[in-house]
C-alpha positions as CSV (number, residue, x, y, z in Angstrom):
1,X,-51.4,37.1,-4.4
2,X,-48.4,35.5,-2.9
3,X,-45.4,33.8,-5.4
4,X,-43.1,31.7,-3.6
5,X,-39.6,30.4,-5.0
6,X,-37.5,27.9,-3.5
7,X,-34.0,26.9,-5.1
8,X,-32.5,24.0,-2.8
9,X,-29.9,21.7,-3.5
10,X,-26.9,19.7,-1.5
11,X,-24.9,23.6,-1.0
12,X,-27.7,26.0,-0.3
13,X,-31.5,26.7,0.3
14,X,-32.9,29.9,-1.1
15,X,-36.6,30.6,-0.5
16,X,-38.0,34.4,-2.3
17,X,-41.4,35.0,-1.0
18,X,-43.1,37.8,-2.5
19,X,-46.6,39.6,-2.2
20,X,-48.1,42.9,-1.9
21,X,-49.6,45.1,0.5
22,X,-51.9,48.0,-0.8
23,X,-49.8,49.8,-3.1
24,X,-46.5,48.1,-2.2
25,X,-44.3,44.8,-2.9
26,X,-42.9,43.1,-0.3
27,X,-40.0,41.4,-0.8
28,X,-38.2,38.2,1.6
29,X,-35.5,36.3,0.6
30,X,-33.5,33.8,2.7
31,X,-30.5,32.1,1.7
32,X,-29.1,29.6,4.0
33,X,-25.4,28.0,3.4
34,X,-22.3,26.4,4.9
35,X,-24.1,27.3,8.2
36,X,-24.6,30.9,7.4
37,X,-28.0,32.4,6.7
38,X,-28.4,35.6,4.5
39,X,-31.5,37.6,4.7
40,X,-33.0,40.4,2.3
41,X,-36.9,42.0,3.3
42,X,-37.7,45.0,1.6
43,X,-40.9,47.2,1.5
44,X,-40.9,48.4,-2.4
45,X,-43.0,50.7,-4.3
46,X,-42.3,49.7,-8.2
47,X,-38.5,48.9,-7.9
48,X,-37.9,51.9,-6.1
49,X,-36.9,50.4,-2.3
50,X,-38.8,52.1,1.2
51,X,-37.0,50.4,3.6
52,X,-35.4,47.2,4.0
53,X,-33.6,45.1,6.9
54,X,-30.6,42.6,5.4
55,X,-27.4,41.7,6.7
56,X,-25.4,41.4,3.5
57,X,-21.4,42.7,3.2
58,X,-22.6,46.1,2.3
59,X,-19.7,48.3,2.2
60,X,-21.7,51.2,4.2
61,X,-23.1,48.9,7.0
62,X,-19.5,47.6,6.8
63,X,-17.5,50.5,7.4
64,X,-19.9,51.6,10.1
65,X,-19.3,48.7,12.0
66,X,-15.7,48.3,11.8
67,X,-14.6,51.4,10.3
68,X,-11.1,51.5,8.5
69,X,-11.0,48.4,9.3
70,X,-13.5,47.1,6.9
71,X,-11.9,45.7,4.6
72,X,-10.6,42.5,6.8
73,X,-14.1,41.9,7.5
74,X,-15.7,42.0,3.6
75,X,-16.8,38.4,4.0
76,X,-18.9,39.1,7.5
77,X,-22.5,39.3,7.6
78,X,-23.7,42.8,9.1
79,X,-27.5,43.1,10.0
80,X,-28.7,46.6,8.8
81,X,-31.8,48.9,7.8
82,X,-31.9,50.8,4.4
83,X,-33.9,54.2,4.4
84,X,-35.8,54.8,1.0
85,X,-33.7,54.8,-2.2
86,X,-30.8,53.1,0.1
87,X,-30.4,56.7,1.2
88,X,-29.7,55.8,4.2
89,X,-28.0,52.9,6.3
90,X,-28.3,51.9,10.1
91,X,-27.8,49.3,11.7
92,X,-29.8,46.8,13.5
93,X,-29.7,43.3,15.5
94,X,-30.3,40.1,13.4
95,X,-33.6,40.2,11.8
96,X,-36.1,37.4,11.1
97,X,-38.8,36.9,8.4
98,X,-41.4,36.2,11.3
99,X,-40.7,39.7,12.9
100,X,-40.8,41.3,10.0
101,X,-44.4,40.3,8.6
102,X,-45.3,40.8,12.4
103,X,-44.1,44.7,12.6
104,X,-45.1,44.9,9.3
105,X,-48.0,47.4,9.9
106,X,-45.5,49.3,12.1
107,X,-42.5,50.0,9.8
108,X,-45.3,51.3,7.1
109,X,-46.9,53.5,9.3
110,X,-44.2,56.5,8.4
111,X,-43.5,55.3,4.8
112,X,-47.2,56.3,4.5
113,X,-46.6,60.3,5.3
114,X,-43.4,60.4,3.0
115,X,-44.3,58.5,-0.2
C-alpha cells in the first residue's frame, strides 16, 4: 500500500510518497521552489528513523561542511546521510528519489543485522 500526497500551487510543489517494505516505512518527500529542490527519504521503523539521505540546513551537516563558518551559510542546501536515531551525520552527493528506491535493497541490507 502506497499513499501519495501532492501540495502544488503558483510558489511550490511538494509531493510525500509513502509505503512500506516488510517491517519498515519508507518515507520520500520532495519540495521544489524558487528553483531550489529539497529532498527528505528516510527508511523508518515506527517513527524511530534507520537512515535517511536529505539535504536540508541541518546545523550538523552544516558545520561539517563549512565549519565555524556555518552560520553564513544557514540558508544553503547540504546533501547528507543520517545513521539510525539521527545518531549519526555524513555527508553525501545530491541524492535522487530514483536512486534511492533503486539501492533500496542495498542500504537495508545492514539495517537488517542491527535492528
Amino acid at each position: 500500500q502506497v499513499r501519495v500526497e501532492d501540495d502544488i500551487d503558483e510558489d511550490r510543489a511538494i509531493l510525500v510518497v509513502e509505503g512500506r517494505l516488510d517491517q519498515y516505512r519508507i518515507l520520500i518527500k520532495e519540495t521544489v521552489n524558487s528553483g531550489r529542490r529539497r529532498y527528505a527519504y528516510y527508511v523508518l521503523q515506527g517513527e524511530r528513523v534507520l537512515l535517511g539521505f536529505d539535504n536540508h540546513a541541518d546545523r550538523t551537516a552544516l558545520r561539517l561542511k563549512f565549519g565555524e563558518d556555518y552560520v553564513n551559510h544557514i540558508q544553503d542546501l547540504v546533501p547528507h546521510r543520517h545513521g539510525p536515531d539521527k545518531s549519526s551525520t555524513t555527508l553525501t552527493e545530491a541524492w535522487e528519489a530514483e536512486r534511492f528506491l533503486h539501492e533500496l535493497d542495498d542500504l537495508l541490507t545492514p539495517l537488517l543485522s542491527n535492528t
